[in-house]
TISE-777678 format. One record per residue: y, x, z of N, C-alpha, C, O in turn; residue number from 1; residue in one letter. Coordinates in nm, 2 decimals, decimal comma, always signed. Example, Ala and Ser with C-alpha at 12.3 -4.5 7.8 and 13.67 -1.06 7.14 Angstrom:
// residues 2
-0,57/+1,32/+0,78/-0,45/+1,23/+0,78/-0,33/+1,32/+0,78/-0,33/+1,42/+0,85/1/a;
-0,22/+1,28/+0,71/-0,11/+1,37/+0,71/+0,00/+1,29/+0,79/+0,11/+1,34/+0,80/2/s;
END
This chain:
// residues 155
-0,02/-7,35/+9,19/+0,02/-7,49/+9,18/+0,07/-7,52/+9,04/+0,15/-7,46/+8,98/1/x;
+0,00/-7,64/+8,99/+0,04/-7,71/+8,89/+0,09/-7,82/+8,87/+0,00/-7,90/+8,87/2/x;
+0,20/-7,87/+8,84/+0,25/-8,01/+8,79/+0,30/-8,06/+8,64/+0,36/-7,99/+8,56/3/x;
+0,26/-8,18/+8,63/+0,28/-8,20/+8,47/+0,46/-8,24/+8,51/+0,52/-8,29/+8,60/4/x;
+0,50/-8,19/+8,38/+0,63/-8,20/+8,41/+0,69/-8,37/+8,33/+0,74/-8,39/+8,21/5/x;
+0,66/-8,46/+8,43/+0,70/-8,61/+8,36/+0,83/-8,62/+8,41/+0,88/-8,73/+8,38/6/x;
+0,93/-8,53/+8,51/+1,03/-8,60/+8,52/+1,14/-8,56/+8,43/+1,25/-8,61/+8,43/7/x;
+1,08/-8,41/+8,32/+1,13/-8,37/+8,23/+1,14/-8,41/+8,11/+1,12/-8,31/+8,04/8/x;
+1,16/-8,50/+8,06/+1,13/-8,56/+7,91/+1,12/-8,46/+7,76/+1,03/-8,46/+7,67/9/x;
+1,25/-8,38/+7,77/+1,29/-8,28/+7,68/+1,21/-8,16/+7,68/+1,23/-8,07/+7,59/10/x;
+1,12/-8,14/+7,76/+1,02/-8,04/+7,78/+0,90/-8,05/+7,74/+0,81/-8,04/+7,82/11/x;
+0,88/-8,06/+7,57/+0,72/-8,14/+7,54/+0,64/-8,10/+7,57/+0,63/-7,98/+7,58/12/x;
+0,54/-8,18/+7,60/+0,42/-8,14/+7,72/+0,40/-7,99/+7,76/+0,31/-7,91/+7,74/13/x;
+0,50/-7,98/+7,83/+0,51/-7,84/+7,94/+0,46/-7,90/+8,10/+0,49/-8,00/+8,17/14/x;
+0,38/-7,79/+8,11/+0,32/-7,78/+8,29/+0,39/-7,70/+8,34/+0,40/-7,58/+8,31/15/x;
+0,43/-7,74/+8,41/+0,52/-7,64/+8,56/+0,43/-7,60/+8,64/+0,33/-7,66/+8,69/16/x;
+0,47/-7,46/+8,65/+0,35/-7,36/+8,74/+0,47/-7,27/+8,81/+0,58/-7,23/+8,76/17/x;
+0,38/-7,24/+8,96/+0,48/-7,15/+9,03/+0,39/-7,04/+8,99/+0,28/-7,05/+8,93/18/x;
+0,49/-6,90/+9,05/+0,45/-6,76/+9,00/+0,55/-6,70/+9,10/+0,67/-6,73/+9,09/19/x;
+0,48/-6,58/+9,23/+0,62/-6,52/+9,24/+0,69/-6,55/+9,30/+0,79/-6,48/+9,32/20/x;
+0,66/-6,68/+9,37/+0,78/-6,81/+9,41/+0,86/-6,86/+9,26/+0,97/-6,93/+9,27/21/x;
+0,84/-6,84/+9,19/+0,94/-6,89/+9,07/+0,86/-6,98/+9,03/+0,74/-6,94/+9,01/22/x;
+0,91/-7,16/+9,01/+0,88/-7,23/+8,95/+0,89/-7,22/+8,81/+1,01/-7,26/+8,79/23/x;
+0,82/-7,17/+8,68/+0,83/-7,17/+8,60/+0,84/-7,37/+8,51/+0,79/-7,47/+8,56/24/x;
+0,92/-7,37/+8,38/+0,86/-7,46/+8,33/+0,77/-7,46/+8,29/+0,71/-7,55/+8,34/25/x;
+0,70/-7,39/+8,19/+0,58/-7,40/+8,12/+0,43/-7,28/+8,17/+0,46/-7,19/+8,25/26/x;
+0,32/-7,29/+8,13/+0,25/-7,18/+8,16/+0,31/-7,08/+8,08/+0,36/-6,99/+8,14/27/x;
+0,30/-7,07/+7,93/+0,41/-6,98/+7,89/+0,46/-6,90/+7,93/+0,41/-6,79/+7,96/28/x;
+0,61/-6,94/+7,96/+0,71/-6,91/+8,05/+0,62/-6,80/+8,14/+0,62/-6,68/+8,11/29/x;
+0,54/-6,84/+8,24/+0,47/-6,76/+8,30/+0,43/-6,61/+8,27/+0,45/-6,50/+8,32/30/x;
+0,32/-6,69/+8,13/+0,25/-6,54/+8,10/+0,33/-6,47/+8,07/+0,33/-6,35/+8,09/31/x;
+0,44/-6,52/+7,98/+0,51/-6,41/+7,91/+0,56/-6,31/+8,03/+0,53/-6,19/+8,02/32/x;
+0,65/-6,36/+8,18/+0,67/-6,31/+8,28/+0,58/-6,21/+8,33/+0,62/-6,10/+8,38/33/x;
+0,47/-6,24/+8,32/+0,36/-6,15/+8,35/+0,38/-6,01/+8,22/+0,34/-5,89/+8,22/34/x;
+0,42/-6,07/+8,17/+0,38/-5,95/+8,02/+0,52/-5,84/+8,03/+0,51/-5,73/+7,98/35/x;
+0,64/-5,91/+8,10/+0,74/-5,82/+8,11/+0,71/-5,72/+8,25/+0,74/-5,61/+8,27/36/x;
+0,64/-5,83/+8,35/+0,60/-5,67/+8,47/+0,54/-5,60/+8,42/+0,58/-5,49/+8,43/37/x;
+0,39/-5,62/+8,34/+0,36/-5,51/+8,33/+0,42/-5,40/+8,22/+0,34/-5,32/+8,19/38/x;
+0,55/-5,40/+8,15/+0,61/-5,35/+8,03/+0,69/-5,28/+8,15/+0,73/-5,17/+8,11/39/x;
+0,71/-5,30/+8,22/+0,81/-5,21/+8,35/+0,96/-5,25/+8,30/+1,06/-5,22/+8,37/40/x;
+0,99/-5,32/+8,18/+1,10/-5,33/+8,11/+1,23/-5,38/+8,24/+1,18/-5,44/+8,34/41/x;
+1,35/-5,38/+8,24/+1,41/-5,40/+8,36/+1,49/-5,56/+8,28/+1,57/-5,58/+8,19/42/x;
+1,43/-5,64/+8,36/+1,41/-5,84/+8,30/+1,45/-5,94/+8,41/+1,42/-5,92/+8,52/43/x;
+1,53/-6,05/+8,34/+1,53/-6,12/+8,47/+1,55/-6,26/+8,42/+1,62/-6,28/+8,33/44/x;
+1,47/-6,39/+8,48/+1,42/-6,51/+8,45/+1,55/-6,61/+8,47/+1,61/-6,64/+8,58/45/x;
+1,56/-6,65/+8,35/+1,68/-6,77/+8,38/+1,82/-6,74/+8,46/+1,88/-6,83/+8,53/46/x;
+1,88/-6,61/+8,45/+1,96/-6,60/+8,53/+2,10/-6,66/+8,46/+2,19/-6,70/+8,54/47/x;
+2,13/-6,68/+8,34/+2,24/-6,69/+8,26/+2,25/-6,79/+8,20/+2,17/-6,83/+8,12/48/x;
+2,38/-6,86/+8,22/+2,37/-6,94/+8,16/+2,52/-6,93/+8,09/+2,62/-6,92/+8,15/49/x;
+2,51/-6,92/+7,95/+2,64/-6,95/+7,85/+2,66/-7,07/+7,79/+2,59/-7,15/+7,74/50/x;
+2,85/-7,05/+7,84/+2,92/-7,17/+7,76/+2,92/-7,15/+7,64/+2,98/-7,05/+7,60/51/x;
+2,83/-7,26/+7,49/+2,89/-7,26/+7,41/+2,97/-7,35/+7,37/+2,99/-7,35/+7,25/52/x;
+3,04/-7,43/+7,44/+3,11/-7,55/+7,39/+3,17/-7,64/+7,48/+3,13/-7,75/+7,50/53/x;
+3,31/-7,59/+7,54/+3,38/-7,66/+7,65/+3,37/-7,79/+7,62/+3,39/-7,83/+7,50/54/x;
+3,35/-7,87/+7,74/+3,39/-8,01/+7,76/+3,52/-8,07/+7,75/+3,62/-7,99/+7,75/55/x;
+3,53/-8,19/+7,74/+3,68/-8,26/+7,76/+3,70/-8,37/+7,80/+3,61/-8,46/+7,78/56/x;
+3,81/-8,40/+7,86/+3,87/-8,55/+7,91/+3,90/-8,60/+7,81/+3,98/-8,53/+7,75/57/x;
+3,85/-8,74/+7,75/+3,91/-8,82/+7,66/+4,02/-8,89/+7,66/+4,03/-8,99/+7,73/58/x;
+4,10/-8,86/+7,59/+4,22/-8,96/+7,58/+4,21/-9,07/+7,46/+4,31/-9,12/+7,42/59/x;
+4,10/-9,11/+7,42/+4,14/-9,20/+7,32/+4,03/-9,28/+7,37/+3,96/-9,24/+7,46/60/x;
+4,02/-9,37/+7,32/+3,93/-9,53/+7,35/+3,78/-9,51/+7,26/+3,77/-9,50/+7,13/61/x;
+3,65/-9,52/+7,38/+3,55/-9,50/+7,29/+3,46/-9,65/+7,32/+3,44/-9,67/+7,44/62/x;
+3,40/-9,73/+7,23/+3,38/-9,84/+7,23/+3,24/-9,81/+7,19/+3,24/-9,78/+7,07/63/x;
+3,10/-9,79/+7,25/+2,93/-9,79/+7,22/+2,89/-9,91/+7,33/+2,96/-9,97/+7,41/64/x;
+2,75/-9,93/+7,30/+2,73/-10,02/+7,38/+2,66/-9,95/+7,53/+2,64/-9,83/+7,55/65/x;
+2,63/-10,08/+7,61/+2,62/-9,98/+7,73/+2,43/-9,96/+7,76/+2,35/-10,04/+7,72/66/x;
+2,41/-9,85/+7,82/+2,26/-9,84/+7,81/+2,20/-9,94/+7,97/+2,25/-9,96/+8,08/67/x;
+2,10/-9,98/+7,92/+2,08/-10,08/+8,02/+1,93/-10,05/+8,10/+1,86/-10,12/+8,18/68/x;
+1,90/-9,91/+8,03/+1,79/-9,83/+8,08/+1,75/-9,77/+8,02/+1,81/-9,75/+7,92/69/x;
+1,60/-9,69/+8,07/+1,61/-9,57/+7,94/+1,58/-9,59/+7,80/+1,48/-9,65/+7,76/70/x;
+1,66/-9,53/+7,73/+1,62/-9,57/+7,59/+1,69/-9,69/+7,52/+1,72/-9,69/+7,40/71/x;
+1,72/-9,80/+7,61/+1,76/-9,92/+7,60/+1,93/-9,98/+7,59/+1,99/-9,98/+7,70/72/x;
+1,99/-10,02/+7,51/+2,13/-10,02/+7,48/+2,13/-10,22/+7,51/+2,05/-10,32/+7,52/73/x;
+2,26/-10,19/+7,52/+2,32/-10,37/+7,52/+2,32/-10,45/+7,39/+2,31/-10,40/+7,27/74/x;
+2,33/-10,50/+7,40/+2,39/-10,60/+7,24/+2,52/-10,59/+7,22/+2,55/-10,59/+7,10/75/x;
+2,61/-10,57/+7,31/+2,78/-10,53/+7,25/+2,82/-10,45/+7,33/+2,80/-10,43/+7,45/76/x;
+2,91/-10,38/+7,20/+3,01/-10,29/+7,25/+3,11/-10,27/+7,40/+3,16/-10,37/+7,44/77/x;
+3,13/-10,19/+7,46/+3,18/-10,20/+7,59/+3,31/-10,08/+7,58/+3,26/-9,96/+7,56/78/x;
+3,39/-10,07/+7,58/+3,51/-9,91/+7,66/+3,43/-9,87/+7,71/+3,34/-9,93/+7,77/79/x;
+3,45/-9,77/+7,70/+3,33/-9,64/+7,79/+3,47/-9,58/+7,81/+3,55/-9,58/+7,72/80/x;
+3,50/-9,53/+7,96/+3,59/-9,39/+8,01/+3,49/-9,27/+8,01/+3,41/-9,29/+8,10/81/x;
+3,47/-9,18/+7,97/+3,36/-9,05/+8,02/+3,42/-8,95/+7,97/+3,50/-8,95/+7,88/82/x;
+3,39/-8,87/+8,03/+3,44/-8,68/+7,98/+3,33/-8,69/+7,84/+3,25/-8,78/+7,81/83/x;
+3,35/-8,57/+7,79/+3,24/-8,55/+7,72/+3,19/-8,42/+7,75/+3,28/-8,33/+7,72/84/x;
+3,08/-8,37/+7,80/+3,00/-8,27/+7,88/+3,04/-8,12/+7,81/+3,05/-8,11/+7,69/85/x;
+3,07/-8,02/+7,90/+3,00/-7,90/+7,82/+2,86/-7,87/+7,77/+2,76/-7,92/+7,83/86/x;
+2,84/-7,81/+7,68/+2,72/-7,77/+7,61/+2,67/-7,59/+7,63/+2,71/-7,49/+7,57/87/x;
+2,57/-7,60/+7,76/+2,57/-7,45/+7,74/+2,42/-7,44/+7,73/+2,34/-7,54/+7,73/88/x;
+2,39/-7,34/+7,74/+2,25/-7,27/+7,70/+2,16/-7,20/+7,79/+2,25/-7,17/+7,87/89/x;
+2,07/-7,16/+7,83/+2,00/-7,07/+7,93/+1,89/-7,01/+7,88/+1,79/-7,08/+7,86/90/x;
+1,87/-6,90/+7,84/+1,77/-6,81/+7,76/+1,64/-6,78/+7,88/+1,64/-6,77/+8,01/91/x;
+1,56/-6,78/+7,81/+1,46/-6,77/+7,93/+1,51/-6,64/+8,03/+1,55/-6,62/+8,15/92/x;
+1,45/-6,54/+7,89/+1,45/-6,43/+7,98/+1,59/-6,31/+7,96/+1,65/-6,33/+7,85/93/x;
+1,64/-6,23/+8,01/+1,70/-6,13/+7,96/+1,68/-5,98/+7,99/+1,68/-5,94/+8,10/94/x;
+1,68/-5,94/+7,92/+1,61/-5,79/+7,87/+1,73/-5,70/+7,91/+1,84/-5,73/+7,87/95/x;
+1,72/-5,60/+7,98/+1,83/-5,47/+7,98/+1,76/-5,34/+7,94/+1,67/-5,30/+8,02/96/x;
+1,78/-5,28/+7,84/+1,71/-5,16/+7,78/+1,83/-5,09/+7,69/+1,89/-5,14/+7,59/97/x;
+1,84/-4,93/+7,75/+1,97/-4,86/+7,68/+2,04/-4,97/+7,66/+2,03/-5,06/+7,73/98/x;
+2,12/-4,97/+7,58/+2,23/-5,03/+7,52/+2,22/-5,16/+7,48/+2,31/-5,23/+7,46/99/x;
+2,09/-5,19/+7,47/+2,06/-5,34/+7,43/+2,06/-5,44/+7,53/+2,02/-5,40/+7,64/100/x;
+2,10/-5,56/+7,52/+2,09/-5,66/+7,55/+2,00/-5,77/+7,52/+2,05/-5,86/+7,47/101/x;
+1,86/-5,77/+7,54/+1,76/-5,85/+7,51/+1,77/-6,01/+7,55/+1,76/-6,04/+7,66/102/x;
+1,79/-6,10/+7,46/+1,75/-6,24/+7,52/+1,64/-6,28/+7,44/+1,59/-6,23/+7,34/103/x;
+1,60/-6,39/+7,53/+1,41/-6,43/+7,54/+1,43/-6,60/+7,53/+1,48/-6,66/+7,62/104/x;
+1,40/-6,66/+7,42/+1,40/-6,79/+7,46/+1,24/-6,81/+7,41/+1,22/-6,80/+7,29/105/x;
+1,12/-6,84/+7,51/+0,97/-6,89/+7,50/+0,97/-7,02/+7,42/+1,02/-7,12/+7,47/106/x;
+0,92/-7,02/+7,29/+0,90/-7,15/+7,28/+0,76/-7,19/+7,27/+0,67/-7,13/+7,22/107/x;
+0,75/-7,32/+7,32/+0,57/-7,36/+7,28/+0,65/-7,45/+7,17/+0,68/-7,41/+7,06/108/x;
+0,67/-7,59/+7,25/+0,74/-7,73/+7,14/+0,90/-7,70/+7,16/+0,95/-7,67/+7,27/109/x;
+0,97/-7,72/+7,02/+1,12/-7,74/+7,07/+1,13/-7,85/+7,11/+1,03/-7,92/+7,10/110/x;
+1,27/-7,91/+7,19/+1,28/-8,01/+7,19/+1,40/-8,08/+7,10/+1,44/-8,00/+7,02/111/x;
+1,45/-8,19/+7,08/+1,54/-8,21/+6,99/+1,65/-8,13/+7,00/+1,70/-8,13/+6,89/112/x;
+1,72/-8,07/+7,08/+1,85/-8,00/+7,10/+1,83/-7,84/+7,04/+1,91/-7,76/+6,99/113/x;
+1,72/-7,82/+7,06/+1,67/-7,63/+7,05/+1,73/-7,59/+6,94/+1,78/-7,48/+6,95/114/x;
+1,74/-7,66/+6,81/+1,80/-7,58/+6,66/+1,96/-7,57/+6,71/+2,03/-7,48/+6,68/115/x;
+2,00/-7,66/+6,78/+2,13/-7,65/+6,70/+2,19/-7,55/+6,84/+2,28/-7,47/+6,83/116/x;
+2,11/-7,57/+6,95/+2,16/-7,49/+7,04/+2,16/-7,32/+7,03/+2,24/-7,23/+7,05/117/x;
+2,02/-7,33/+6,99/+2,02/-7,18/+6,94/+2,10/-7,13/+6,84/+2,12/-7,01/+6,85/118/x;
+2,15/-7,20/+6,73/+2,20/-7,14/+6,64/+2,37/-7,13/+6,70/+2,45/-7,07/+6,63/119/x;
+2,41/-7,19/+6,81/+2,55/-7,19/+6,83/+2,55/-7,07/+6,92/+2,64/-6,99/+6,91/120/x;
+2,42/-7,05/+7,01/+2,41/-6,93/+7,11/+2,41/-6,76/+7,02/+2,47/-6,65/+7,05/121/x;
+2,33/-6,80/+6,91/+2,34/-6,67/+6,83/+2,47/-6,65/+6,77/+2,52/-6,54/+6,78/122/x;
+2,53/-6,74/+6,70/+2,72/-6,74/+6,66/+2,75/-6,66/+6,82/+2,82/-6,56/+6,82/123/x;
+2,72/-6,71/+6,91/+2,82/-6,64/+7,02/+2,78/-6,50/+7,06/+2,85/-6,41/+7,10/124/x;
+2,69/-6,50/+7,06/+2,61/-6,33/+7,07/+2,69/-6,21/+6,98/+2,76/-6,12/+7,01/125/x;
+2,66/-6,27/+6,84/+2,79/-6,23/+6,76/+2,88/-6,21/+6,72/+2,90/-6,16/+6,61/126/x;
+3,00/-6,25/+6,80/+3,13/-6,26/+6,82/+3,14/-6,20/+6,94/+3,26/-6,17/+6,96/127/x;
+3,03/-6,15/+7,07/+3,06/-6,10/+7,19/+3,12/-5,98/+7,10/+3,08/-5,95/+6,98/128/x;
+3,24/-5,90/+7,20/+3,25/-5,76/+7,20/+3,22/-5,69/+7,32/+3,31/-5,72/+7,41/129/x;
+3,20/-5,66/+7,33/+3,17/-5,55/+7,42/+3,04/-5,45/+7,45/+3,01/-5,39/+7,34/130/x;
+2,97/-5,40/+7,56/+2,94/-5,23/+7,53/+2,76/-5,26/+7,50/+2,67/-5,17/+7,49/131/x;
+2,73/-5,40/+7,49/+2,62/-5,43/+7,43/+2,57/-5,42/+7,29/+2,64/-5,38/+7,20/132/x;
+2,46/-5,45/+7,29/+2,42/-5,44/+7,14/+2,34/-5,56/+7,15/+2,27/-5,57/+7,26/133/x;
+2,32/-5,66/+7,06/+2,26/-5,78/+7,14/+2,15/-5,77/+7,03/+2,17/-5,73/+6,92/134/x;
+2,00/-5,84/+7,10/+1,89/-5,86/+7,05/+1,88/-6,04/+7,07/+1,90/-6,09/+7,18/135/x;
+1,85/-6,10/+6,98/+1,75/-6,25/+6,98/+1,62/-6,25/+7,01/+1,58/-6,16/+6,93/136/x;
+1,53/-6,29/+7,07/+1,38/-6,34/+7,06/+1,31/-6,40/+7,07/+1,28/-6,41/+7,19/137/x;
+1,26/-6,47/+6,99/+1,15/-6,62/+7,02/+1,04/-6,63/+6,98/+1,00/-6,68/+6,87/138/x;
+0,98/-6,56/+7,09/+0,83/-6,56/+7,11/+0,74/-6,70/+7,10/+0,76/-6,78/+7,19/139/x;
+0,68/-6,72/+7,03/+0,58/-6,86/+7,07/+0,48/-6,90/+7,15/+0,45/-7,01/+7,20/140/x;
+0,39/-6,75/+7,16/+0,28/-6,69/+7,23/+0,30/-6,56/+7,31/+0,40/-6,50/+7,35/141/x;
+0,16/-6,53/+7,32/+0,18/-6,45/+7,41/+0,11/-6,31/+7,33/+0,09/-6,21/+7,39/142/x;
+0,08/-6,32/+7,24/+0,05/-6,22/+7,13/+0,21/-6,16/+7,09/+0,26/-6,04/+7,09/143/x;
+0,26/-6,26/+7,07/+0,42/-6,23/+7,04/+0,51/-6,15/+7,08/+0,57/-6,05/+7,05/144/x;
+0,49/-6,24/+7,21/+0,54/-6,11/+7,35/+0,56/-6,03/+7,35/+0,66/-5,96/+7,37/145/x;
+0,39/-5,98/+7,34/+0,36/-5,84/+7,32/+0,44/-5,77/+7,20/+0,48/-5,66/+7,23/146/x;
+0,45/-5,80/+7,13/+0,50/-5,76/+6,97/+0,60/-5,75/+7,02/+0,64/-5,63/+6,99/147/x;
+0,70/-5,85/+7,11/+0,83/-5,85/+7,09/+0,90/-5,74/+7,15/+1,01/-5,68/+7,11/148/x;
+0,79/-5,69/+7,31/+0,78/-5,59/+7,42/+0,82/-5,47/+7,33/+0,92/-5,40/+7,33/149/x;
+0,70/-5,46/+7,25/+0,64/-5,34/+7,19/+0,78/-5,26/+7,08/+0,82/-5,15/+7,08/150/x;
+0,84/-5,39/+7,00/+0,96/-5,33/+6,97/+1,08/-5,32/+7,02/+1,17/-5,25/+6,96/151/x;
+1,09/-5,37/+7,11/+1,17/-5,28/+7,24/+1,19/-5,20/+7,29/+1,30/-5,16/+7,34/152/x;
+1,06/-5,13/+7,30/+1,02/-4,97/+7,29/+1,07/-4,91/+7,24/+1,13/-4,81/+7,29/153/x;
+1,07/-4,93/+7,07/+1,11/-4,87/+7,03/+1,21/-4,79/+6,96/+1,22/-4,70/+6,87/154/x;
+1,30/-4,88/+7,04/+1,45/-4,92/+7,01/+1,50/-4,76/+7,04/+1,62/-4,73/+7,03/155/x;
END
């Protein structure tokens, strides 16, 4: 089963394909999945998701205009009451091998958020303490994968 993913905007042209029963986002996402069964590597899809950046209740007065659909703003300014959201992250895949801690983020297209998220996720990887040893990886393909697999091995 294939669906184009139009209700996802942030996901540039990604096809959503099941696998597994797992709705993947992209074909990608997929093969690479495929590429970690057959690596026997012990992996698991989207399970994690980290806080980098608690949310909060506003106490002060925020004046933008209001959106009036998508894309679409008002002509004046309005009080807005809103929280402002947490900001967290979800790595595709994660890797467990000896002492390492493998994360997997697949990319085909970023979307606008991808730089700065990743770079706040790696600050936090780096400041973890504990009995990990943490790995980054961002495969583009599936050539990569392989590569990325392969030095995992030989960790």
């Amino acid at each position: 089963m294939v669906t184009k993913d139009s209700e996802n905007k942030k996901v540039l042209g990604a096809t959503r394909t099941l696998y597994n029963d797992i709705l993947f986002r992209s074909i990608l996402e997929k093969s690479c999945y495929k590429k970690l069964e057959e690596s026997e590597l012990t992996f698991s899809y989207e399970t994690e998701r980290i806080l980098l950046w608690e949310g909060c209740k506003l106490s002060i007065p925020i004046f933008a205009p209001k959106k009036s659909g998508p894309g679409r703003y008002g002509r004046f300014l309005e009080q807005q009451t809103r929280s402002l959201l947490n900001i967290t992250y979800t790595p595709d895949f994660v890797v467990l091998y000896k002492d390492y801690k493998i994360y997997f983020d697949v990319k085909g297209k970023e979307n606008d958020t991808y730089p700065l998220k990743k770079k706040m996720f790696i600050k936090c990887l780096q400041q973890r303490q504990d009995e990990f040893k943490y790995i980054f990886m961002e495969p583009h393909n599936v050539r990569q994968m392989i590569q990325a697999i392969d030095l995992i091995k030989t960790l």
